[in-house]
TINU-471856 format. One record per residue (C-alpha): residue number from 0; residue in one letter; z, x, y. Coordinates in pm, 1 decimal. Layout:
REC  seq  type        up      east     north
REC  NUM     a         Z         X         Y
...
END
This chain:
REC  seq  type        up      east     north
REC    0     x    2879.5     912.7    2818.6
REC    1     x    2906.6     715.9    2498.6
REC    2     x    2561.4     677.2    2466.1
REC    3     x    2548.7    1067.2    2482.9
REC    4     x    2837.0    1104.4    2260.9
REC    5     x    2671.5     841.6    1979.2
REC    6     x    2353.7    1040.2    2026.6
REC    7     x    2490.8    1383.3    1936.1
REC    8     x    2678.2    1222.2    1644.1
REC    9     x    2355.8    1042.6    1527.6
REC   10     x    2203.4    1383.9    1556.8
REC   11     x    2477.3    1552.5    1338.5
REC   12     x    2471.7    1282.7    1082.6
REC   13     x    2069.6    1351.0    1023.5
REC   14     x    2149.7    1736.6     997.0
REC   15     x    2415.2    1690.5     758.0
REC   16     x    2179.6    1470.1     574.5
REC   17     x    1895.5    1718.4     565.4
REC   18     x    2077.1    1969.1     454.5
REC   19     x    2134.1    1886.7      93.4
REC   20     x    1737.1    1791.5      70.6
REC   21     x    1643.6    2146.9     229.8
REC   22     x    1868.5    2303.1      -2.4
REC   23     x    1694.2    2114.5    -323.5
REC   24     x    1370.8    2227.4    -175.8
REC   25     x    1521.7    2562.4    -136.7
REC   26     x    1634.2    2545.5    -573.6
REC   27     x    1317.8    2368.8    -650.9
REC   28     x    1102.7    2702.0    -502.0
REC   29     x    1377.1    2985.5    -519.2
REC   30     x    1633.7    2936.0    -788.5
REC   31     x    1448.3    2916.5   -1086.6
REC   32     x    1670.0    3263.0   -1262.8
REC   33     x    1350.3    3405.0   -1392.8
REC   34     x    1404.8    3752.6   -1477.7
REC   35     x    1070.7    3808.4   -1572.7
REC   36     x     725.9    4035.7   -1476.2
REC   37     x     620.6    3906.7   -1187.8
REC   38     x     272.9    3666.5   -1182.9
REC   39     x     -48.3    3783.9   -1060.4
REC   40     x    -298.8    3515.7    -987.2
REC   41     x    -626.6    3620.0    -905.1
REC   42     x    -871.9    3364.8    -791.0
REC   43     x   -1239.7    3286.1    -790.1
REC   44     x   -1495.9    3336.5    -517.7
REC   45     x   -1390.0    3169.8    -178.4
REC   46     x   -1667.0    3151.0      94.6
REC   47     x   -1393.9    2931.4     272.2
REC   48     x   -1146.5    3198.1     305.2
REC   49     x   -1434.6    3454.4     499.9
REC   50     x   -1304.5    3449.8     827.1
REC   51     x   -1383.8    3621.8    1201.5
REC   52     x   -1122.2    3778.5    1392.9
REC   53     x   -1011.2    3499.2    1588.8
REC   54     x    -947.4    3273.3    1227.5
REC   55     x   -1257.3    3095.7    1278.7
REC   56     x   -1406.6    3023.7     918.8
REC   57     x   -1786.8    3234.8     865.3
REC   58     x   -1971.8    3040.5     624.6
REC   59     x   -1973.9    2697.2     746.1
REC   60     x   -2215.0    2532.6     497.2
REC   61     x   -2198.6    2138.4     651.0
REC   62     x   -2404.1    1854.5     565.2
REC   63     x   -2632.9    1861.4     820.5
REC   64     x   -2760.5    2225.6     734.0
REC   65     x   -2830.5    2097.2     335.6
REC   66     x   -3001.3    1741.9     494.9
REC   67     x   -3194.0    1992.3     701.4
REC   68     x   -3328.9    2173.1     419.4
REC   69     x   -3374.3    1937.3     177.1
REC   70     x   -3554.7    1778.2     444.2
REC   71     x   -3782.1    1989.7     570.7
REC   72     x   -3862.6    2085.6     195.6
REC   73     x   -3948.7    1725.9     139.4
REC   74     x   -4144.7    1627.7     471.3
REC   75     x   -4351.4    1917.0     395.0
REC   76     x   -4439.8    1778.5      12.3
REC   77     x   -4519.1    1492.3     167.1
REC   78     x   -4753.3    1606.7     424.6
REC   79     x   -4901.5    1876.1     192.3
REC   80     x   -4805.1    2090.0     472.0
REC   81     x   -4916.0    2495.9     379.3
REC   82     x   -4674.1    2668.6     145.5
REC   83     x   -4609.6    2944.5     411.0
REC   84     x   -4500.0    2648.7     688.9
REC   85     x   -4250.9    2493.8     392.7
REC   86     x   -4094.9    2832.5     346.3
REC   87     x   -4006.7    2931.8     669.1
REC   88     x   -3839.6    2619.4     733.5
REC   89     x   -3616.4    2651.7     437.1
REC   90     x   -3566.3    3048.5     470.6
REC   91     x   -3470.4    2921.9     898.2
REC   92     x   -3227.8    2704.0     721.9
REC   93     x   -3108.9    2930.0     433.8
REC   94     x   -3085.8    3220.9     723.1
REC   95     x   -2889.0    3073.5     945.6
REC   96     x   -2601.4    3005.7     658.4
REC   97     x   -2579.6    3355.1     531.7
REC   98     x   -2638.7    3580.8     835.9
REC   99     x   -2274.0    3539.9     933.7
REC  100     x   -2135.8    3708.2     608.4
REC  101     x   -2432.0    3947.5     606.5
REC  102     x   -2314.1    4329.3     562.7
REC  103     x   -2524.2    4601.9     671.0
REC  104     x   -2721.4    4921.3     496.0
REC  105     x   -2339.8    5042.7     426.7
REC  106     x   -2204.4    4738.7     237.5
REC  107     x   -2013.9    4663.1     554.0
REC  108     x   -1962.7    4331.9     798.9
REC  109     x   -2174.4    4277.4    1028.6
REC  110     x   -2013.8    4053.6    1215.4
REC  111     x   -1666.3    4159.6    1147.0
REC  112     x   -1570.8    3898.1     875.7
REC  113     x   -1332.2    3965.5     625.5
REC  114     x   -1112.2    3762.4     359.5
REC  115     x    -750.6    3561.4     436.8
REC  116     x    -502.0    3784.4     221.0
REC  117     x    -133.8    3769.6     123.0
REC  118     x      -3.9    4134.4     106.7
REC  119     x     294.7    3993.5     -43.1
REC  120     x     443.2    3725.6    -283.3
REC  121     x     428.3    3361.7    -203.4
REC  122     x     760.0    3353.7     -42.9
REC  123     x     636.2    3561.8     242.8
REC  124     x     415.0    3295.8     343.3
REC  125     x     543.8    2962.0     422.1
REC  126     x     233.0    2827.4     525.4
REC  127     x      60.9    2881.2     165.8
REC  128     x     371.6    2792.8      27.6
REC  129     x     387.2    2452.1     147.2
REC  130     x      -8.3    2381.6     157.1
REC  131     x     -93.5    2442.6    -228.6
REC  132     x    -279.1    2189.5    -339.1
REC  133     x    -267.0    2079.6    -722.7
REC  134     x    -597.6    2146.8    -818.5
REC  135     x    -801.6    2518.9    -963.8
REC  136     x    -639.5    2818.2    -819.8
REC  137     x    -387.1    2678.1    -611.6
REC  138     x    -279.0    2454.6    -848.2
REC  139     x    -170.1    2749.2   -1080.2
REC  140     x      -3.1    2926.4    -797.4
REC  141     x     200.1    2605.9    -733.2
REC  142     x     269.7    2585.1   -1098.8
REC  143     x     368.2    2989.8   -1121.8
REC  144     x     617.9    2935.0    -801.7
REC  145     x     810.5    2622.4    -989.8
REC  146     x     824.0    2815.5   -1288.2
REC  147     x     892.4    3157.4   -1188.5
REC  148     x     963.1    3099.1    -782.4
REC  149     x     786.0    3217.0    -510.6
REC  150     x     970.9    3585.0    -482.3
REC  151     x     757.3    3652.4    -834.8
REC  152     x     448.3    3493.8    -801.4
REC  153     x     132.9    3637.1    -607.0
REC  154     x    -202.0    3478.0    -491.3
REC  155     x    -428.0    3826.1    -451.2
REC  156     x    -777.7    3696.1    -257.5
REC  157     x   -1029.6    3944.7    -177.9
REC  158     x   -1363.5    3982.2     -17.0
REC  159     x   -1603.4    3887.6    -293.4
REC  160     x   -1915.3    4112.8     -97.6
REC  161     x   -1726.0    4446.3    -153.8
REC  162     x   -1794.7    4679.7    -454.9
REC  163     x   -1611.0    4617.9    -776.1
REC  164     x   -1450.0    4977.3    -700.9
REC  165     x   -1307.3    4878.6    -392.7
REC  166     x   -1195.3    4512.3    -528.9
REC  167     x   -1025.6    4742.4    -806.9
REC  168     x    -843.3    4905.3    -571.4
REC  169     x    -717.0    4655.7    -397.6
REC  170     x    -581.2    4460.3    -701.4
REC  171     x    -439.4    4826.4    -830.6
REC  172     x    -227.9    4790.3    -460.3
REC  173     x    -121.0    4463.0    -532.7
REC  174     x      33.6    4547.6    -908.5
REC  175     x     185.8    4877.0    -742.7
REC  176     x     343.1    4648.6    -473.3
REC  177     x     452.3    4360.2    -737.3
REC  178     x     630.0    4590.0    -965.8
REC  179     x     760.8    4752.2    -712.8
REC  180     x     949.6    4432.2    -554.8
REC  181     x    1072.0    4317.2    -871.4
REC  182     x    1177.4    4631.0   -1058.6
REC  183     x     960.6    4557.4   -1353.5
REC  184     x     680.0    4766.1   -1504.9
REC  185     x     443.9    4517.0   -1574.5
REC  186     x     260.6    4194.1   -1433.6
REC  187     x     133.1    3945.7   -1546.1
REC  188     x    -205.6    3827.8   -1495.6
REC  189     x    -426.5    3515.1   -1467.8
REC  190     x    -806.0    3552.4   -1359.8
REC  191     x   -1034.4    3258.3   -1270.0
REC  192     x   -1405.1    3266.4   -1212.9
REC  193     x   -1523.4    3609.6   -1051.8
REC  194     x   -1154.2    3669.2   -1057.6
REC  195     x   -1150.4    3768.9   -1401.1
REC  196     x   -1448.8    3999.0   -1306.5
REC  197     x   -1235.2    4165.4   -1049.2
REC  198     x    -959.8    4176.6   -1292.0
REC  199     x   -1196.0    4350.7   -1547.4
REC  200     x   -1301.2    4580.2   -1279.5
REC  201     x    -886.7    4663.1   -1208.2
REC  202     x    -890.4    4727.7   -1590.4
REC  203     x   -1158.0    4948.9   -1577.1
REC  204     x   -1087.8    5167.3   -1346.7
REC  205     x    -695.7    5182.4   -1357.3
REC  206     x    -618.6    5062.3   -1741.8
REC  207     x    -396.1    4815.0   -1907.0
REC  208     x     -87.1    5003.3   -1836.0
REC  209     x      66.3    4803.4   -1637.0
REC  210     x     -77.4    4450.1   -1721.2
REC  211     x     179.6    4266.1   -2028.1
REC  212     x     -60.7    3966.2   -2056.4
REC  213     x    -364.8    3813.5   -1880.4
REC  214     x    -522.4    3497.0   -1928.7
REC  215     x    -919.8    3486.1   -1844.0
REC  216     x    -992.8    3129.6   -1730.9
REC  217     x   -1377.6    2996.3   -1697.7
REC  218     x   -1423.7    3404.8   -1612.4
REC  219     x   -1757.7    3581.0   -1471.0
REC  220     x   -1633.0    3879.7   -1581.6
REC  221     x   -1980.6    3861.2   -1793.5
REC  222     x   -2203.5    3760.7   -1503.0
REC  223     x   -2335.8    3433.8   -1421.0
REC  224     x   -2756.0    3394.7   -1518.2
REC  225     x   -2767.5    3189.8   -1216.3
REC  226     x   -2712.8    3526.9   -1033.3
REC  227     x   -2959.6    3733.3   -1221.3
REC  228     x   -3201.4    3471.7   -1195.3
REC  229     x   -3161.1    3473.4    -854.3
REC  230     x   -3169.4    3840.3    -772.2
REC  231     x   -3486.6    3856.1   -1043.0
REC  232     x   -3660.5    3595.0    -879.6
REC  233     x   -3650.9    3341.0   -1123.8
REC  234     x   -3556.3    3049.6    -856.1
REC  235     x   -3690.6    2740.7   -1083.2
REC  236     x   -3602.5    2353.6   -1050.5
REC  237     x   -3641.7    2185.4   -1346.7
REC  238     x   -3724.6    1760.7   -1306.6
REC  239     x   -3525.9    1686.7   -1573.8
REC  240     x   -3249.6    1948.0   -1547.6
REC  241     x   -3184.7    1827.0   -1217.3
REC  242     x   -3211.6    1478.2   -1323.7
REC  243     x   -2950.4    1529.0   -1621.2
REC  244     x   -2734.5    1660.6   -1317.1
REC  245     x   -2744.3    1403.1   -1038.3
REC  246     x   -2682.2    1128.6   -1363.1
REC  247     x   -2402.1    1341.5   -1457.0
REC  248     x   -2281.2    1378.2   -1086.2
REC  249     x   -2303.3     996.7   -1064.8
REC  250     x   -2025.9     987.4   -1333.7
REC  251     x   -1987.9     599.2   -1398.6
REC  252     x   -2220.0     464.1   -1076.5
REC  253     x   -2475.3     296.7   -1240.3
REC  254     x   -2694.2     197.9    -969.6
REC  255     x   -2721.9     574.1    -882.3
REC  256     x   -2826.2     635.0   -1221.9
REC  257     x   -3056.1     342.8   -1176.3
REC  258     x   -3234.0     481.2    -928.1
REC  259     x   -3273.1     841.2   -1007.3
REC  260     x   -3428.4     711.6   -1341.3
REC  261     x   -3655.2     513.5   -1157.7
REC  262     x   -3743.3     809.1    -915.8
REC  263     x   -3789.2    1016.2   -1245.4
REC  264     x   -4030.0     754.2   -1388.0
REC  265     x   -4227.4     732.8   -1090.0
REC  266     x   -4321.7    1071.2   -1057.8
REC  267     x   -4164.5    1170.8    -771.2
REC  268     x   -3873.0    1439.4    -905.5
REC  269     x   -4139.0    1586.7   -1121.0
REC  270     x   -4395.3    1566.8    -775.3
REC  271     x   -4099.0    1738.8    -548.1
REC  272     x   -3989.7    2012.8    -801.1
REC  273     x   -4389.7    2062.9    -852.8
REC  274     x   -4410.5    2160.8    -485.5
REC  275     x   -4109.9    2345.1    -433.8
REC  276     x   -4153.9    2561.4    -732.5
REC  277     x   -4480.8    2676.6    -593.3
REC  278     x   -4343.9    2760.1    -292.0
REC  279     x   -4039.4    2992.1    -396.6
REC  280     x   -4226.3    3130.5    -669.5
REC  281     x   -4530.4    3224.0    -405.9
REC  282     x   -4324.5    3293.5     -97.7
REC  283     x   -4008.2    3551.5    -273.0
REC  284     x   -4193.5    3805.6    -123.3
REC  285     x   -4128.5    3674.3     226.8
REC  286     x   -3789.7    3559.5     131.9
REC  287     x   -3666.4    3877.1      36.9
REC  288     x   -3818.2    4034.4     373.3
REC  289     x   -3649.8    3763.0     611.8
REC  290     x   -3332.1    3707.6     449.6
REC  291     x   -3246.3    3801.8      98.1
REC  292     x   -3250.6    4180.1     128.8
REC  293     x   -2967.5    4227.0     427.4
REC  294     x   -2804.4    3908.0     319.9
REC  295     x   -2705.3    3888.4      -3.2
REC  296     x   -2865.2    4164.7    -151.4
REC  297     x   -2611.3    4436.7      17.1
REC  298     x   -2312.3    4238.1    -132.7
REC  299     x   -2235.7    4457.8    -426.1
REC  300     x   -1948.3    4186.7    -535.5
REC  301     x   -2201.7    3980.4    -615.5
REC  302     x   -2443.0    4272.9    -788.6
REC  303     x   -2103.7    4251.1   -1040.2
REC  304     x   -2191.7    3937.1   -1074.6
REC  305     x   -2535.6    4016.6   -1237.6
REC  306     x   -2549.1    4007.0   -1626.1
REC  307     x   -2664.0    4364.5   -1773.8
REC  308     x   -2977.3    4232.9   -1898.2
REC  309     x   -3086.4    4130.6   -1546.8
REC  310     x   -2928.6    4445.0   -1337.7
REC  311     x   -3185.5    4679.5   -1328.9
REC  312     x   -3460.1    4475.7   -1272.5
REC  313     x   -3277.8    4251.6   -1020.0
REC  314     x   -3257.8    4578.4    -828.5
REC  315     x   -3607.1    4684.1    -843.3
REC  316     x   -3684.5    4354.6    -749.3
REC  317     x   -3446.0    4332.7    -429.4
REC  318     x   -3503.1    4704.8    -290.2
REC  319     x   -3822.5    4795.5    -497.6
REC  320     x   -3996.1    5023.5    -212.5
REC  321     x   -3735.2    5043.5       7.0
REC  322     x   -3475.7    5261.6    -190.1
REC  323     x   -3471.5    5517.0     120.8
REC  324     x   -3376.5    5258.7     358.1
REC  325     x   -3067.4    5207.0     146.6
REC  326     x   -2903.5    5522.8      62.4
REC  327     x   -2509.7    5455.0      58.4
REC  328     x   -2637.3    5115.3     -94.7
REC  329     x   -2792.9    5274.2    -397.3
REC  330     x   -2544.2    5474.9    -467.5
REC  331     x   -2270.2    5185.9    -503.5
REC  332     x   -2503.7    4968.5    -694.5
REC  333     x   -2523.5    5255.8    -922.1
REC  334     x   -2195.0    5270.1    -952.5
REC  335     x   -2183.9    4881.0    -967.1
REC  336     x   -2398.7    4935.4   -1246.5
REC  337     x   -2178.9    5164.5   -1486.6
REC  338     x   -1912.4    4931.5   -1438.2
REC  339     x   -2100.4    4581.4   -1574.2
REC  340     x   -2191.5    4750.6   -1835.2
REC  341     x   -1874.6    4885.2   -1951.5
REC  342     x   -1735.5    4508.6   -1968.4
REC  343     x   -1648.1    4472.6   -2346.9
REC  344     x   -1555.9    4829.2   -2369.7
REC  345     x   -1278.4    4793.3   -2100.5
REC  346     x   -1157.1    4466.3   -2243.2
REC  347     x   -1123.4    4615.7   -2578.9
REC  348     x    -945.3    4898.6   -2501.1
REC  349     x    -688.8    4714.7   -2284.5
REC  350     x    -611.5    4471.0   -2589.9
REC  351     x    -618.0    4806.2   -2821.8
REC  352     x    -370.4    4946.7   -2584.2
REC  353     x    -112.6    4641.1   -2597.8
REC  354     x    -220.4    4413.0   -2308.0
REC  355     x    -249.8    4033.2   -2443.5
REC  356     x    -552.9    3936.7   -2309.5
REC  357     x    -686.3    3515.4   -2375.2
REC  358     x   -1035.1    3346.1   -2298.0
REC  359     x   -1082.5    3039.7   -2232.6
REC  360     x   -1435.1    2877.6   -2234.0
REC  361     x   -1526.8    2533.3   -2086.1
REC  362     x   -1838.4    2371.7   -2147.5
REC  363     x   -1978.1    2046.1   -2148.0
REC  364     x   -2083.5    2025.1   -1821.8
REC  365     x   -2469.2    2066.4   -1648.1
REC  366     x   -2519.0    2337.5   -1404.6
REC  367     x   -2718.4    2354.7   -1070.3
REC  368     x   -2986.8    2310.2   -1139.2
REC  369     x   -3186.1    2609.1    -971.7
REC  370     x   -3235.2    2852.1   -1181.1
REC  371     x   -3461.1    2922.9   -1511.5
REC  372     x   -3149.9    2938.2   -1756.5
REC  373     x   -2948.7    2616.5   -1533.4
REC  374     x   -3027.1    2424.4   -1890.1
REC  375     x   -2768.4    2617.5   -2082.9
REC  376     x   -2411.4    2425.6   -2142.3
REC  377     x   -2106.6    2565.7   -1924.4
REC  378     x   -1842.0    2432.1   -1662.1
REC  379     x   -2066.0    2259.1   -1392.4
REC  380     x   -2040.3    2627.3   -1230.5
REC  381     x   -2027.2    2914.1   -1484.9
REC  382     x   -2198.8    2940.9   -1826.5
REC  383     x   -2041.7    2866.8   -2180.3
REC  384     x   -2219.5    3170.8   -2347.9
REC  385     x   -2074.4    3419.0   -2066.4
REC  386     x   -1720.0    3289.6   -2031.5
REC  387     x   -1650.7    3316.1   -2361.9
REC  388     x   -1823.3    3651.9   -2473.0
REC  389     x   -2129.1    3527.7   -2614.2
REC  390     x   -2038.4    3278.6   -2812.7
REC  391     x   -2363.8    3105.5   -2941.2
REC  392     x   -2358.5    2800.7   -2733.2
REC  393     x   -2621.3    2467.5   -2757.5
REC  394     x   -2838.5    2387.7   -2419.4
REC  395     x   -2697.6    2111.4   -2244.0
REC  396     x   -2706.2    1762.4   -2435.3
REC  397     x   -2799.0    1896.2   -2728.0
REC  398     x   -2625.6    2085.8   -3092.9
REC  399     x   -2688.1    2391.2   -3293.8
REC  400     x   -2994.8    2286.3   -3543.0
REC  401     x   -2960.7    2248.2   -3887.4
REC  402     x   -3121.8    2552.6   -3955.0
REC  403     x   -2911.3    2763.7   -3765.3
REC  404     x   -2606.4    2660.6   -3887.7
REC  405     x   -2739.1    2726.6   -4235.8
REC  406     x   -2469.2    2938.4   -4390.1
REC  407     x   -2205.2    2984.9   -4095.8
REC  408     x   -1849.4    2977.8   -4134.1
REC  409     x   -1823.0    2569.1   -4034.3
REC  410     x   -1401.1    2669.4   -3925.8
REC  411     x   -1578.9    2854.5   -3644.5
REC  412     x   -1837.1    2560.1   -3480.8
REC  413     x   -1717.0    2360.4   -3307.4
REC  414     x   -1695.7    1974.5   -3452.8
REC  415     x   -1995.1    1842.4   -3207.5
REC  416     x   -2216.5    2111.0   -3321.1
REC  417     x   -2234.1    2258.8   -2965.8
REC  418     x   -2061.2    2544.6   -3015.2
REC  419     x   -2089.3    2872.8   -3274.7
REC  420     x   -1811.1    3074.4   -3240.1
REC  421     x   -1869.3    3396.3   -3443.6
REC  422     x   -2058.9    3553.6   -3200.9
REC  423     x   -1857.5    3596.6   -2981.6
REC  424     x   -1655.6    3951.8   -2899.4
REC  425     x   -1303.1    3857.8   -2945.9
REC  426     x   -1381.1    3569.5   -3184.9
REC  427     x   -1003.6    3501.0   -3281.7
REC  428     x    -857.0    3518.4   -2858.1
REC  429     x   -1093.4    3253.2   -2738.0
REC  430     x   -1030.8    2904.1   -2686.4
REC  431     x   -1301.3    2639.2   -2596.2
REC  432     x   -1257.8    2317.9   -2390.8
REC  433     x   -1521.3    2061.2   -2406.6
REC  434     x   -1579.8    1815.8   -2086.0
REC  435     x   -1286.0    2051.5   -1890.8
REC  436     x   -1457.2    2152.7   -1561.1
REC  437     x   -1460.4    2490.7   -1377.8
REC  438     x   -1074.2    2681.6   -1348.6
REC  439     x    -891.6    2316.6   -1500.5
REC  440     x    -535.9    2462.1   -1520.1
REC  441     x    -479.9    2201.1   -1256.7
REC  442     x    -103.8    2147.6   -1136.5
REC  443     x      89.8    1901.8   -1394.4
REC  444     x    -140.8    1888.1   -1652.1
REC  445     x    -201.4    1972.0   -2054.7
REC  446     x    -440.4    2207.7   -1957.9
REC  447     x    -178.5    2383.2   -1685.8
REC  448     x     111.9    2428.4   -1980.5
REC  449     x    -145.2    2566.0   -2221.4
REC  450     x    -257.3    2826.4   -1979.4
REC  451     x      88.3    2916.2   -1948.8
REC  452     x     192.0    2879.0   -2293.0
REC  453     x    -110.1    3179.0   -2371.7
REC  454     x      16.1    3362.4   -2054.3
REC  455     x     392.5    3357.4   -2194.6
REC  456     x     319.8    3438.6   -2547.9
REC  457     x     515.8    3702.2   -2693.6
REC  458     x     295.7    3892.9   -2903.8
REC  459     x     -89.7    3855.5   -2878.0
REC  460     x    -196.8    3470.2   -2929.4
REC  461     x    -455.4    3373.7   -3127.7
REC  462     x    -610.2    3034.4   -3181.2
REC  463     x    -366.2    3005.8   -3440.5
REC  464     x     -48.3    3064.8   -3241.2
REC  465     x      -3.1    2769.3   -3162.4
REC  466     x     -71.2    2433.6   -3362.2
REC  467     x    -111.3    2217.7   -3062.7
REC  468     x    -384.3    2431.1   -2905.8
REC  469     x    -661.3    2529.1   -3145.4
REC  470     x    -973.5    2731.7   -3099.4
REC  471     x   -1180.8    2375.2   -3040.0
REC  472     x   -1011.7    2130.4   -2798.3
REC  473     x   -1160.1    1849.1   -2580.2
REC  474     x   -1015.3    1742.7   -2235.3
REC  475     x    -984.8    1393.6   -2100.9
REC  476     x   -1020.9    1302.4   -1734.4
REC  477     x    -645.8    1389.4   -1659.7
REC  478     x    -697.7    1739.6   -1841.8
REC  479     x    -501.4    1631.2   -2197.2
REC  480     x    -632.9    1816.9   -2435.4
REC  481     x    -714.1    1723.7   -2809.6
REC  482     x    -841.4    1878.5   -3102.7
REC  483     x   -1223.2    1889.1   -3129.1
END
């Protein structure tokens, strides 16, 4: 009996000392007395989050899949095996990781995938809540619930394949909603990646009425070239573009970089690329037929994704003699169409009509290196010249020449020559971050309060709002920022 009785008092003790740390958990997320618009923010692309019914995740893209690929690409150099046998194997590989997202003639699943949601504000779901991780879009949410709590702060994930119309939609439902719970008649708004295209597409087709300020962080909202090179055909590896990567990737291992210089010198990245180049560039014929057509060419979201130079003939391209097998299809990539190329319009409209709208622009960092524009400067995902409205931005590793800069207003380039900023559309609402990878507003950082700092602004910021962030910055490894 005593040992009973010592256990139940044991037990209470624990409670009682619980209690005050559930409660500080409970101020530390709830209590925070903001009385402000409630916080919208609206991530990137998330192949992750594509699930079936049952939870199980779609697009499972695992190690062995890539080894396979690379592989079978690299076994087939080496045995100067016919260009037809080296693209099957890759398209087999390729096939097998898209066909579970695949949609059909309709733009719709397949397979009955869709995208994890939260129809609500983060306090609705505990299990976000309490699994937010500090880095890219997560890491904002967690910063957005300590700052403004949970009950005003809302993570809005969507299915990337649908039409920007449809994405619009959705995000329209979400502000309704938002407003609705907190009795205010605006939101606030921060886009990352193809988020900011989705946001874009909100702003297009519902306006700015109901959006106080939105910050546009690394944003596709201008396309990505590595997805109208893609849909155009123009799948190219450069040997030194992809060398420049894998050194970069290799950050401070110097026996990596050892030995990718010494595969360089020998011939054999130039050899490889040599091969594989052929191949894609001789077999996109047979690539489109076997997979590219009813994979990824009936996702609309990423048709958005497509810069308006490369739309129209990334279309013929795709569906070129086999419009009539498409109908619905055309139709929505029609409409896909009006709406990338009605980008700046929207955006300046919304800012004309009161919404504070910021860009900011990484760069510094080599892309995949795929594509026939992958030696342009950007994020490591997303280009420099496209996140920040066509800014006139220097290839990777190299400035603006002398003769360009002939003349130009020196307070807008940047201090390392890379980049020109009077190109761009909203010249005096952009900010640009060198060496800051893709979406850096990670949790606890510089670059976290100066997102915040634009999203919070009272009147429309410009890059000379604030002293401590100026149109040029640079970021360190823990995402300080400095003047550059």
């Amino acid at each position: 009996m005593k040992k009973l009785i010592s256990i139940l008092m044991a037990l209470v003790m624990a409670f009682t000392l619980c209690v005050p740390a559930f409660a500080a958990d409970d101020d530390y997320y709830y209590d925070t007395g903001y009385e402000g618009n409630p916080v919208i923010v609206v991530r990137g692309i998330d192949f992750a989050g594509l699930t079936y019914a049952d939870g199980t995740k779609a697009l499972q893209v695992n190690g062995g899949q890539l080894v396979s690929l690379l592989f079978k690409a690299f076994w087939s150099s080496l045995t100067l095996q016919g260009e037809e046998t080296i693209a099957d194997g890759i398209f087999e590989v390729a096939k097998g990781i898209f066909e579970p997202i695949s949609l059909n003639s309709e733009g719709n699943s397949t397979n009955g995938v869709s995208m994890i949601q939260y129809p609500g504000p983060v306090s609705d779901y505990p299990e976000l809540l309490y699994s937010l991780t500090d880095g890219a879009e997560p890491g904002i949410v967690k910063t957005a619930v300590e700052k403004y709590g949970p009950q005003n702060t809302y993570f809005f994930t969507y299915d990337w394949r649908k039409t920007p119309q449809q994405l619009a939609e959705e995000l329209n439902s979400y502000v309704v909603m938002a407003k609705e719970n907190s009795g205010k008649d605006k939101v606030n708004i921060i886009c990352a990646s193809m988020g900011c295209m989705v946001t874009t597409a909100y702003l297009h087709y519902y306006g700015s009425d109901s959006v106080d300020s939105c910050v546009y962080l690394s944003g596709a909202h201008n396309g990505t070239y590595v997805c109208g090179d893609a849909l155009n055909g123009r799948i190219v590896f450069d040997s030194q573009v992809l060398v420049d990567f894998l050194n970069y990737s290799a950050g401070d291992n110097i026996m990596l970089k050892l030995f990718f210089g010494v595969f360089k010198a020998l011939g054999a990245v130039d050899f490889i690329t040599f091969v594989i180049n052929d191949t894609v560039q001789t077999s996109f014929d047979r690539a489109n037929d076997v997979m590219l057509r009813d994979t990824l060419g009936t996702m609309c979201g990423l048709w958005a994704l497509c810069p308006d130079a490369d739309f129209e003939s990334g279309v013929e391209n795709i569906f070129g003699g086999h419009e009539a097998d498409y109908p619905v299809l055309m139709e929505k990539l029609e409409e896909t169409k009006r709406f990338v190329f009605s980008t700046q319009e929207t955006l300046a409209s919304a800012m004309e009509n009161g919404t504070k709208i910021s860009f900011v622009s990484n760069y510094n960092q080599p892309l995949i290196p795929i594509y026939e524009r992958a030696s342009v400067n950007g994020d490591s995902v997303l280009e420099a010249e496209l996140t920040s409205n066509f800014a006139t931005v220097a290839d990777f590793g190299k400035t603006l020449s002398n003769e360009y800069l002939e003349g130009k207003d020196r307070t807008l380039v940047s201090n390392d020559r890379v980049v020109d900023a009077s190109t761009a559309w909203f010249v005096e609402n952009t900010w640009y971050v060198k060496d800051a990878p893709h979406v850096a507003a990670d949790y606890g950082t510089q670059f976290s309060d100066f997102t915040f700092t634009l999203l919070e602004s009272p009147v429309q910021p410009t890059v000379d709002t604030f002293p401590e962030y100026p149109r040029f910055m640079a970021a360190d490894a823990e995402l300080n920022l400095t003047a550059n």
